[in-house]
Backbone as CSV, one residue per row, in Angstrom:
resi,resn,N_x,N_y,N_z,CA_x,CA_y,CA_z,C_x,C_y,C_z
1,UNK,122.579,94.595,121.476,121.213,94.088,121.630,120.212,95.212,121.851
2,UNK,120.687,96.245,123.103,119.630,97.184,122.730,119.405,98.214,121.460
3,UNK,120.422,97.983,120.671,120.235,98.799,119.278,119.355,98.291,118.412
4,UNK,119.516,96.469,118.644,118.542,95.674,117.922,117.084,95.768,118.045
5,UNK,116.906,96.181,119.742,115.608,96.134,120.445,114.900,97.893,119.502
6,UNK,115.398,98.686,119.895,115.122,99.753,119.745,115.211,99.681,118.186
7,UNK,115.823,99.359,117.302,115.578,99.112,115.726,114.121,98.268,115.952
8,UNK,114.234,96.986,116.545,112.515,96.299,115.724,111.641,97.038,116.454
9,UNK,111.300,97.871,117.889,110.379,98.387,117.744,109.787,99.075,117.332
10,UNK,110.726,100.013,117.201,110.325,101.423,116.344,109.605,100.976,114.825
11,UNK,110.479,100.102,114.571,110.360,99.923,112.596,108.199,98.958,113.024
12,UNK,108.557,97.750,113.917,107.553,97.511,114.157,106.212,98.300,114.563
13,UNK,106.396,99.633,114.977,105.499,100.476,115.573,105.028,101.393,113.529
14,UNK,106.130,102.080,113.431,105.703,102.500,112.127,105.194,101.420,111.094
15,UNK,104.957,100.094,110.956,104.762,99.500,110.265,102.963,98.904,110.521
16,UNK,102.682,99.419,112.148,101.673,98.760,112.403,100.622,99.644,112.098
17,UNK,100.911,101.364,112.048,100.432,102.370,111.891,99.851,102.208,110.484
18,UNK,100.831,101.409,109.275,99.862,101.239,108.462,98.299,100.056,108.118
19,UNK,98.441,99.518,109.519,97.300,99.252,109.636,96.006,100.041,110.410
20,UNK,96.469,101.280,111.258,95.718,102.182,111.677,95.428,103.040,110.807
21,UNK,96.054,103.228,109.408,95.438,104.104,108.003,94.199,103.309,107.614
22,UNK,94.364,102.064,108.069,93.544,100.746,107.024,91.938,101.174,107.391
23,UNK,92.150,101.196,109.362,90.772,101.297,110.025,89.355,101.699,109.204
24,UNK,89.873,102.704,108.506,88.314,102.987,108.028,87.450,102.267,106.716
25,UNK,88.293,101.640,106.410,87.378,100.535,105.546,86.549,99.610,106.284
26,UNK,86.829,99.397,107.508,86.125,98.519,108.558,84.716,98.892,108.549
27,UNK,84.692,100.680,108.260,83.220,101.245,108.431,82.682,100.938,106.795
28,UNK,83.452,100.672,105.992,82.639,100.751,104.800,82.204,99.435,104.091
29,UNK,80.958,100.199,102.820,80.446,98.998,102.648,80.735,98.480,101.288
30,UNK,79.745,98.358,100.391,79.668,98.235,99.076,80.489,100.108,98.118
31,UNK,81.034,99.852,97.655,81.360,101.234,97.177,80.765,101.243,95.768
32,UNK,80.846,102.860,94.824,80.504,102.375,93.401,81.590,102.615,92.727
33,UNK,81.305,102.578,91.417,82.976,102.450,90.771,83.152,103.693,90.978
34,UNK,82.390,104.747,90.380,83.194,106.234,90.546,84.153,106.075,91.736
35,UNK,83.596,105.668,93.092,84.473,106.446,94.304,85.290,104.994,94.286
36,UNK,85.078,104.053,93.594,86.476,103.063,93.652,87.890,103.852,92.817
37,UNK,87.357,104.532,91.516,88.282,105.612,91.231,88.707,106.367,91.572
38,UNK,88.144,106.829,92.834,88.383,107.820,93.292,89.419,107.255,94.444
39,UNK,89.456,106.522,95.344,90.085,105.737,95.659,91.698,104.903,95.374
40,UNK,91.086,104.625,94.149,92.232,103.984,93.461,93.416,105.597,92.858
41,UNK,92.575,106.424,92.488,93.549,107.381,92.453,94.256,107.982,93.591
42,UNK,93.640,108.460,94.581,94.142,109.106,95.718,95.389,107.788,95.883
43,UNK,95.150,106.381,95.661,96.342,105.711,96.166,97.449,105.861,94.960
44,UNK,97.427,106.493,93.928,98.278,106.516,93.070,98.624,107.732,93.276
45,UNK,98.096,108.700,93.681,98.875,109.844,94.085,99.843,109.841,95.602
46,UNK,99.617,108.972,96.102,100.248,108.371,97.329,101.260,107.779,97.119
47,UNK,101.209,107.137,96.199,102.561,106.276,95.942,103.291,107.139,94.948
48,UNK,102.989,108.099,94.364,103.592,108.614,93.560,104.530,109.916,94.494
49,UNK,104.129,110.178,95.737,105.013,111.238,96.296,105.511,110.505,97.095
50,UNK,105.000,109.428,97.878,106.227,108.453,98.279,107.378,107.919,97.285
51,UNK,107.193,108.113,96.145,108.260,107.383,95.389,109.282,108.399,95.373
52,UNK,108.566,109.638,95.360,109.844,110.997,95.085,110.255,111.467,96.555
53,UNK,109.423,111.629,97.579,110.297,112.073,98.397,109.938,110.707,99.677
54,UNK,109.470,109.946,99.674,110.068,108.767,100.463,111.652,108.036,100.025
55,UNK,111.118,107.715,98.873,112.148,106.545,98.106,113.772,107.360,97.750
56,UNK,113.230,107.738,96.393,114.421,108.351,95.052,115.108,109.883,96.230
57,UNK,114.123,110.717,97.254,115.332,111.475,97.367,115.954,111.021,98.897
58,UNK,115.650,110.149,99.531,116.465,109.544,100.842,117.181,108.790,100.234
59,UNK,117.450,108.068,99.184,118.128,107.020,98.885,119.134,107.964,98.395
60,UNK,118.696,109.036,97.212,120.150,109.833,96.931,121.162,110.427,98.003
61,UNK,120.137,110.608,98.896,120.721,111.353,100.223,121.978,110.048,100.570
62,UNK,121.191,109.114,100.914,121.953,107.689,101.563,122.977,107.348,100.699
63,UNK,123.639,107.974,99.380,124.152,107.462,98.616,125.126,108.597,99.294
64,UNK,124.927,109.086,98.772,125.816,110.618,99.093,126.670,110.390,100.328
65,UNK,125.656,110.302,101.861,126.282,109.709,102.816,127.360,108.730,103.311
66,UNK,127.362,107.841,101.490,128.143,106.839,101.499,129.497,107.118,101.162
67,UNK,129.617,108.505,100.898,130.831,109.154,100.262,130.746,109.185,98.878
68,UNK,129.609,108.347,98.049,129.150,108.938,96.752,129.385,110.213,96.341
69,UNK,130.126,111.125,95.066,129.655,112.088,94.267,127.717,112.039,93.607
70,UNK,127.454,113.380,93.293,126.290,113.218,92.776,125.754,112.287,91.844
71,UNK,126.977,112.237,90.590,126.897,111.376,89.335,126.401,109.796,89.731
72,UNK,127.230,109.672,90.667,127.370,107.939,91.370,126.362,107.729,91.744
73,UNK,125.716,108.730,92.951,124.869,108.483,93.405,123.762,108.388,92.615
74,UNK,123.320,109.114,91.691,122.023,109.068,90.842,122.184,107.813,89.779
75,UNK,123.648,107.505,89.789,123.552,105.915,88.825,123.366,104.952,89.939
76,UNK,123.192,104.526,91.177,122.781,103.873,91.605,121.575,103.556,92.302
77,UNK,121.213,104.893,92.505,119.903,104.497,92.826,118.660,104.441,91.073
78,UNK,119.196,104.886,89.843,118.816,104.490,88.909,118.212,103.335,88.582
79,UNK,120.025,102.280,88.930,119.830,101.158,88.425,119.072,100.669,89.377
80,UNK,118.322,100.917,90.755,117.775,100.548,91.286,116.373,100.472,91.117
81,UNK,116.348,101.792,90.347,114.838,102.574,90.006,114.148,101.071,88.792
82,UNK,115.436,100.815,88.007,115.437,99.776,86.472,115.038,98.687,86.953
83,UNK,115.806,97.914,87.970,115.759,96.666,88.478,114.459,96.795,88.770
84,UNK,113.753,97.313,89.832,112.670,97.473,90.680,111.416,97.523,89.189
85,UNK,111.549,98.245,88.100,111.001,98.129,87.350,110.204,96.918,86.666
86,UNK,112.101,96.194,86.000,112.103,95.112,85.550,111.192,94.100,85.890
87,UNK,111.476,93.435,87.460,110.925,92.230,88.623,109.669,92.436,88.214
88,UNK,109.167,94.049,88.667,107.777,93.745,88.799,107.117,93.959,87.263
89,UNK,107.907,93.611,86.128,107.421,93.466,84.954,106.524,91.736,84.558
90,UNK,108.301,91.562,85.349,107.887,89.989,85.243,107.264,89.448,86.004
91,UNK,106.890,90.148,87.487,105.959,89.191,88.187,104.642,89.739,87.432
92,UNK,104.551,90.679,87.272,103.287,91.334,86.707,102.528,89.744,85.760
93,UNK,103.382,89.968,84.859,102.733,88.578,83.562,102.818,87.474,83.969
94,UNK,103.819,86.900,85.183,103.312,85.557,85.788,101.942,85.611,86.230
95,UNK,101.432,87.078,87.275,100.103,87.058,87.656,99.094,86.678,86.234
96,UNK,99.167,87.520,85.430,98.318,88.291,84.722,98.122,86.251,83.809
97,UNK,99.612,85.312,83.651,98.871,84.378,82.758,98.802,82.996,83.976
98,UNK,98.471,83.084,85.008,98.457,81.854,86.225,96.849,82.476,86.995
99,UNK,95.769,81.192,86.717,94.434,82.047,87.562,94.828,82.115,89.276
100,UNK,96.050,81.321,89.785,96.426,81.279,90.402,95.013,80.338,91.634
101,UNK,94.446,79.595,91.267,93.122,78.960,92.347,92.069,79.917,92.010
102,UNK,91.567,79.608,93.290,90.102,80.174,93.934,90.864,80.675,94.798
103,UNK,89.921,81.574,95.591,89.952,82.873,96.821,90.207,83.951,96.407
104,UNK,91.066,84.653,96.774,91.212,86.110,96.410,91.088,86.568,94.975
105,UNK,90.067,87.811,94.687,90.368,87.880,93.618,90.502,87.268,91.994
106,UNK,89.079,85.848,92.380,88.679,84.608,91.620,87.978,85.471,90.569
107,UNK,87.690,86.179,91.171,86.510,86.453,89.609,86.776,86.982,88.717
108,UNK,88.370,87.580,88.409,88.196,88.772,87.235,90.056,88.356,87.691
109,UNK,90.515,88.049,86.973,92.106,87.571,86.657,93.119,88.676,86.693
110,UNK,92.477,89.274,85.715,93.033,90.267,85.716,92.897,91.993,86.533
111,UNK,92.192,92.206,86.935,91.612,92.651,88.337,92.518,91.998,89.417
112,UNK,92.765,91.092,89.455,93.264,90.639,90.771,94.627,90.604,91.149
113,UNK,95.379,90.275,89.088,96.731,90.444,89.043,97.145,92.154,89.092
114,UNK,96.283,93.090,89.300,96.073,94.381,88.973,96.527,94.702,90.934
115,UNK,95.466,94.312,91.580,95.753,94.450,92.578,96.548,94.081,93.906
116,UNK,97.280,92.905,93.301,97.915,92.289,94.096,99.246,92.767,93.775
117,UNK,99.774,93.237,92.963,100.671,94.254,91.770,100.581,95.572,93.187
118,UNK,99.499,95.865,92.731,99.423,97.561,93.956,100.001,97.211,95.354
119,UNK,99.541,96.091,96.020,99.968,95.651,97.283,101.343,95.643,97.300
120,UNK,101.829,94.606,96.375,103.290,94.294,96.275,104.363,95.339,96.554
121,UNK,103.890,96.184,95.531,104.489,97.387,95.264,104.718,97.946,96.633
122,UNK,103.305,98.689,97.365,103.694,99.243,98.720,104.560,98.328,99.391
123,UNK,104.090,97.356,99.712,105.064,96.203,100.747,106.101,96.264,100.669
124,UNK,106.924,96.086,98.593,108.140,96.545,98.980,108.885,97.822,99.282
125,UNK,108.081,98.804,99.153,108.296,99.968,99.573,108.601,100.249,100.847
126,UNK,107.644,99.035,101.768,107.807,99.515,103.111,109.061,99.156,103.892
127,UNK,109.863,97.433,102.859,111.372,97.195,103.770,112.466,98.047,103.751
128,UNK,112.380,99.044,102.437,113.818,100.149,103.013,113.040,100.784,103.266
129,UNK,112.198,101.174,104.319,111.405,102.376,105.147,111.913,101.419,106.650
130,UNK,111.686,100.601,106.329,112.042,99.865,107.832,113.794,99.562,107.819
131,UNK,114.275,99.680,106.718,116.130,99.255,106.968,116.578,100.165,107.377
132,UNK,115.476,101.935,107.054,116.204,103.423,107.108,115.896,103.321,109.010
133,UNK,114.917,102.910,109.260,114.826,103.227,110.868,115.613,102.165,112.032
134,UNK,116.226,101.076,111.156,117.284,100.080,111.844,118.431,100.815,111.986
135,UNK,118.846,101.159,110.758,119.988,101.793,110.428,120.051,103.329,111.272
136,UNK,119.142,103.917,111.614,119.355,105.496,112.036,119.584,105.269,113.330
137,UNK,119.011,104.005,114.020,119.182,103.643,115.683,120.460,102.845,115.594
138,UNK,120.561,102.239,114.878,122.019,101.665,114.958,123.156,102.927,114.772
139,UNK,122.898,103.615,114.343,124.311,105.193,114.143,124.292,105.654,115.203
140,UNK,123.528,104.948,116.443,124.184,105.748,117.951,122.912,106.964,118.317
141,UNK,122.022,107.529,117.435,121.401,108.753,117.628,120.184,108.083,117.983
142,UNK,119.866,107.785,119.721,118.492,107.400,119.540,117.392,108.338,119.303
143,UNK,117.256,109.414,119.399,116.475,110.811,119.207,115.750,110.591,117.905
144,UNK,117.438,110.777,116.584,116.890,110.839,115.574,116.544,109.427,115.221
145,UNK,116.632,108.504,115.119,116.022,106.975,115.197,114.294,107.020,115.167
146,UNK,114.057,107.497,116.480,113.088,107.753,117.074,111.944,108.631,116.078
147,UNK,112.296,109.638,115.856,112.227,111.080,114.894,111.611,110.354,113.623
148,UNK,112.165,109.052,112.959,112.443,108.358,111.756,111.168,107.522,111.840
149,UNK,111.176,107.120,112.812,110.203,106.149,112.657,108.533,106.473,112.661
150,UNK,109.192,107.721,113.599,107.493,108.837,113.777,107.252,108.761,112.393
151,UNK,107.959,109.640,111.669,107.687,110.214,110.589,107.005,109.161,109.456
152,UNK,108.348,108.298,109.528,107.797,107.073,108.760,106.322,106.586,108.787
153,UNK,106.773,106.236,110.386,104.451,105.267,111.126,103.747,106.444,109.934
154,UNK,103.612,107.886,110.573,102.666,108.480,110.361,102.346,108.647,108.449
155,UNK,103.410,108.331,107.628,103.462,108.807,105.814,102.822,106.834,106.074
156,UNK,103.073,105.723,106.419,102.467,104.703,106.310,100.659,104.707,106.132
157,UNK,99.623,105.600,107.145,98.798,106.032,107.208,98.149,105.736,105.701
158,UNK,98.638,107.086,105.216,97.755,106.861,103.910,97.829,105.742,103.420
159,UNK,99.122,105.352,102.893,99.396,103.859,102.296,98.335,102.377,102.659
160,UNK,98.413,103.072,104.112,97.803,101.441,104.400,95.964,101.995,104.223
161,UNK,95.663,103.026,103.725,94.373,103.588,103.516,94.311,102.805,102.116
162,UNK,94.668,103.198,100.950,94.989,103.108,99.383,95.276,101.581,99.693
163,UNK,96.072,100.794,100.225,95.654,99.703,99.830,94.669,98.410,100.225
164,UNK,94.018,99.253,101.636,92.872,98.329,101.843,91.770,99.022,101.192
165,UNK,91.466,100.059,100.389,90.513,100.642,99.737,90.475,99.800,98.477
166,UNK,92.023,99.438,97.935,92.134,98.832,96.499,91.490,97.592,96.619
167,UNK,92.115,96.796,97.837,91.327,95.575,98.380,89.908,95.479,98.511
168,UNK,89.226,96.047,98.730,87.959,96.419,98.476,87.488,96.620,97.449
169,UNK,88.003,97.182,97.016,87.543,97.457,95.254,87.366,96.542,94.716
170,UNK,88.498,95.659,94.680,88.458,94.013,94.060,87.518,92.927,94.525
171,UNK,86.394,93.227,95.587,85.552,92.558,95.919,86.379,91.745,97.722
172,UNK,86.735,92.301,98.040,87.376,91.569,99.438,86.098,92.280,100.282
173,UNK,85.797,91.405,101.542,84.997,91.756,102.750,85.443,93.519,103.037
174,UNK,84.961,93.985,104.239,85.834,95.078,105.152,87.079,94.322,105.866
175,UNK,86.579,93.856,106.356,87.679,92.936,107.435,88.759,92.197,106.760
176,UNK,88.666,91.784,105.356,90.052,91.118,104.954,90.848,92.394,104.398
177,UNK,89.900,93.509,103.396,90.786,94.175,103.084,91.535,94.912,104.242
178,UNK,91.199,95.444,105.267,91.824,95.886,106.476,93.076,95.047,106.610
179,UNK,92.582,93.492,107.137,93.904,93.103,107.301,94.979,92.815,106.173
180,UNK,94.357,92.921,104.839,95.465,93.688,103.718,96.123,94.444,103.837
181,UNK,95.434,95.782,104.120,95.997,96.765,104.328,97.800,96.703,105.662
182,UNK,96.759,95.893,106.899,97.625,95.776,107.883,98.967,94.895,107.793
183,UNK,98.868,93.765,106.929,100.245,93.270,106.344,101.085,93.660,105.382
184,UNK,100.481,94.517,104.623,101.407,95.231,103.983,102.230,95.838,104.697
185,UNK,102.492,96.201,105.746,103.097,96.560,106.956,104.215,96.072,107.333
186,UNK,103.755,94.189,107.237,104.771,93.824,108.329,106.541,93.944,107.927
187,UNK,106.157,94.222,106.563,107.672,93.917,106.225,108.542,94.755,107.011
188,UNK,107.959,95.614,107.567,109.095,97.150,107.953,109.823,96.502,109.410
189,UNK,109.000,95.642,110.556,110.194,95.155,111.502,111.276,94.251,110.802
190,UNK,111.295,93.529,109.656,112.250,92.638,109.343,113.056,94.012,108.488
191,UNK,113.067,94.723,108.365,113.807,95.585,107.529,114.081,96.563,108.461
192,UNK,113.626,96.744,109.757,114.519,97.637,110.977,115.351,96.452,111.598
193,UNK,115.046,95.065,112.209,116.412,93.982,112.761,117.219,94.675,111.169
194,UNK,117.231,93.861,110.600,118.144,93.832,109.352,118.776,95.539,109.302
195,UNK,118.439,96.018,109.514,119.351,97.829,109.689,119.837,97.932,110.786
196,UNK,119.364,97.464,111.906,120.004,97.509,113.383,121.152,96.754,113.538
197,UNK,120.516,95.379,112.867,121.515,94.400,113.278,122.820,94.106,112.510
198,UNK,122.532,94.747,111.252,123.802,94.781,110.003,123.659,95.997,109.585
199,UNK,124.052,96.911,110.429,124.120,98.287,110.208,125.312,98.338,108.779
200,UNK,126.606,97.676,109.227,127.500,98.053,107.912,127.532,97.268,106.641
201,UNK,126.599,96.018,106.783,126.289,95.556,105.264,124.696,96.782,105.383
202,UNK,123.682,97.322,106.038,122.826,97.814,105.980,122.852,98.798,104.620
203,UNK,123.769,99.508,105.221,123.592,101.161,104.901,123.896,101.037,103.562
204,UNK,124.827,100.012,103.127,125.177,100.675,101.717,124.600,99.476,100.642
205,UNK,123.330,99.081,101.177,122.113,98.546,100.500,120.808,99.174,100.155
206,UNK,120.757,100.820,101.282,119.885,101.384,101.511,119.791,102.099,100.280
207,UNK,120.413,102.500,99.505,120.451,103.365,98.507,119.241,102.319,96.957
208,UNK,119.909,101.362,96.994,119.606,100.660,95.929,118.592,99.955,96.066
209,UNK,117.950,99.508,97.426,116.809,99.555,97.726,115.429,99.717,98.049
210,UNK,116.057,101.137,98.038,115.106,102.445,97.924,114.934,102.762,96.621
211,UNK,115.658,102.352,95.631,115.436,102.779,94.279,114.644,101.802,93.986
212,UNK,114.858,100.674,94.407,113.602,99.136,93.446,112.748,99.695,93.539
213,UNK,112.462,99.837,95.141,110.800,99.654,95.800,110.107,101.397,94.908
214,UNK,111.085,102.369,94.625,110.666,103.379,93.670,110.014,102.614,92.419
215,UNK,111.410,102.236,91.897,110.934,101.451,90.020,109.748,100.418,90.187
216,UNK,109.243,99.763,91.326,108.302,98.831,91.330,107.235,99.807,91.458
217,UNK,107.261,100.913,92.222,105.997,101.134,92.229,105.603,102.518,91.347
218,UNK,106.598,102.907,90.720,106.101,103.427,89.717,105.875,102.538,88.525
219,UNK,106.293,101.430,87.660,105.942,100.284,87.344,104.290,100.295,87.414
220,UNK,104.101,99.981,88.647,102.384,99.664,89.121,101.290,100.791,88.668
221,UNK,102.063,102.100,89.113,101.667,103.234,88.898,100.917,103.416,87.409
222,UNK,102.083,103.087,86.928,101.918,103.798,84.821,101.138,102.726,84.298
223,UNK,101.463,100.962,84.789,101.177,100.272,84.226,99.520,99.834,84.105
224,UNK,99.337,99.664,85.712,98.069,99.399,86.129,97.062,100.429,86.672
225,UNK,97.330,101.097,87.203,96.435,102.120,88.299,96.122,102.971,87.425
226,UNK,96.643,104.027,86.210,96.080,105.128,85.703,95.573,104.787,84.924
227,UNK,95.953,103.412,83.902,94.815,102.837,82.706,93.710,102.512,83.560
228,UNK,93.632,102.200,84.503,92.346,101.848,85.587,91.425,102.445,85.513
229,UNK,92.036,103.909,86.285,91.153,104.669,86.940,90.543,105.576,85.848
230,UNK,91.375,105.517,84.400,90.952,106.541,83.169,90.130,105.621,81.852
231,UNK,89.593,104.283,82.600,88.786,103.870,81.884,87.302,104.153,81.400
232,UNK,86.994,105.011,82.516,85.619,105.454,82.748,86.049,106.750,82.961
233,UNK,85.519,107.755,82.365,85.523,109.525,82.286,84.554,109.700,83.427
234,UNK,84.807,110.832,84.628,84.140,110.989,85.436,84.100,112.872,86.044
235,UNK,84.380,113.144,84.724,84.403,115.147,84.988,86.093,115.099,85.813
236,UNK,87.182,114.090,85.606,88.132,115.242,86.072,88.142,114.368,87.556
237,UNK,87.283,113.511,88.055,87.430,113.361,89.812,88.735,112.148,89.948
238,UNK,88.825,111.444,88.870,90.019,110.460,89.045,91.279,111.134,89.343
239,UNK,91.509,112.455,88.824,92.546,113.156,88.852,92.413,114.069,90.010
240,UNK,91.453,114.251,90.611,91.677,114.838,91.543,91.872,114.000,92.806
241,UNK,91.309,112.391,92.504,91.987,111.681,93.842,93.511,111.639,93.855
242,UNK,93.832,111.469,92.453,95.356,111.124,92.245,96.076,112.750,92.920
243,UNK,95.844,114.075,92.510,96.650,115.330,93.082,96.077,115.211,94.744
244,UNK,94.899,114.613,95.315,94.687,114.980,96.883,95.740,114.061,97.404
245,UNK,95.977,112.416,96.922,96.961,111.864,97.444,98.436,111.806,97.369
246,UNK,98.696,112.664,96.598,100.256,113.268,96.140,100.236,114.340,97.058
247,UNK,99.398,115.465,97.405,99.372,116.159,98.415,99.720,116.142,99.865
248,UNK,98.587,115.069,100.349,98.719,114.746,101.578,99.827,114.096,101.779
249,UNK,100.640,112.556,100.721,101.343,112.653,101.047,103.179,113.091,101.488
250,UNK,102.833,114.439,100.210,104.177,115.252,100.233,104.099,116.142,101.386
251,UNK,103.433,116.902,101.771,102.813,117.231,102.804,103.300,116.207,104.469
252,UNK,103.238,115.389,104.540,103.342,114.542,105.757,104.762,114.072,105.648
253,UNK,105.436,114.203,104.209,106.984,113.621,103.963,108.105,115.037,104.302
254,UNK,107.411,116.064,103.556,107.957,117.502,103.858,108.160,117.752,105.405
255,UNK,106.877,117.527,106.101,106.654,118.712,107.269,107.356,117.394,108.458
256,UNK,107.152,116.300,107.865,108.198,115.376,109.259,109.419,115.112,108.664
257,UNK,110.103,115.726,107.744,111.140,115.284,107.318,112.365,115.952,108.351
């Protein structure tokens, strides 16, 4: 029980942090498209170094750990990379042909299936971020547990920045996209119980899980976000949101790793 306790808080604490990335949309108002591009890129450069050194190289690691050879290991977190692809192919075109109501994201269909796509993506990104910090407190090491989850809260930051910015973009208040931002979050305590509490079905899910939430959000990446942001020519600044947020967050994955 206290492995369980110490798994949901931690995973719960790094998960809430990505609603403390969110905070500063609270201050903002109307944006224009340039800096919605600008925006929308920095979050594609975010998800794009979370995919390589959040996702694809802890999961190889976790494979390896499993007593995997290299070969094995890179075919499974592959087929993970494929799967993760696939799903969000097909949820993609359920969005894109269902207006799905009124509320969020009513006015422009496709805009909305665009952004709710970006959300998805992080969210699932964030449950093997939360199975890796169940699982590291469940192996007995509360230190490094601890260590995991820092690291984790703090690479959440940007994330939960990029996707209440995207939320915004799409016409949401300050205050809803924030709390966008902030549920994209929650998934990470149900994915630290679930590592704490099934440490030995856990671990050797972690690999292939970490590969979806990769293939989904590179998926989002190629599919939606760079035809986006390269619809409108702006001297070069779309690309420089996309390299500042690959920066910062290889940078914050490197130096707490």
């Amino acid at each position: 029980m206290e492995t369980l306790w110490l798994g949901l808080v931690g995973s719960t604490l790094a998960g809430l942090l990505t609603g403390v990335g969110a905070l500063p949309v609270l201050f903002t108002r109307q944006i224009r498209q340039r800096t919605q591009n600008l925006f929308l890129g920095f979050g594609a450069g975010v998800m794009l170094a979370a995919t390589a050194f959040s996702l694809i190289v802890p999961g190889l690691d976790a494979a390896r750990d499993l007593g995997l050879g290299r070969l094995p290991s890179a075919l499974v977190v592959s087929a993970g990379i494929l799967a993760g692809g696939l799903v969000l192919v097909r949820i993609g075109g359920w969005l894109a042909a269902h207006h799905l109501g009124s509320g969020l994201y009513a006015e422009d269909v496709a805009g909305r299936a665009r952004v709710l796509l970006f959300i998805l993506a992080i969210t699932l990104h964030n449950f093997p971020e939360g199975l890796a910090v169940g699982v590291g407190f469940a192996s007995g090491d509360v230190a490094n547990g601890t260590a995991l989850a820092v690291a984790i809260g703090l690479q959440n930051m940007p994330e939960g920045l990029a996707v209440a910015m995207a939320a915004l973009a799409a016409g949401d208040t300050p205050r809803r996209a924030f709390l966008v931002g902030l549920i994209s979050g929650v998934v990470e305590p149900v994915g630290g119980v679930l590592g704490a509490g099934l440490v030995f079905l856990a671990a050797p899910f972690l690999p292939v899980a970490m590969g979806f939430a990769a293939g989904a959000m590179l998926f989002v990446i190629s599919e939606e976000v760079i035809p986006e942001i390269n619809r409108e020519r702006n001297g070069g600044l779309n690309s420089v949101g996309l390299l500042t947020g690959f920066v910062v967050m290889m940078m914050l994955d490197v130096v707490l790793a």
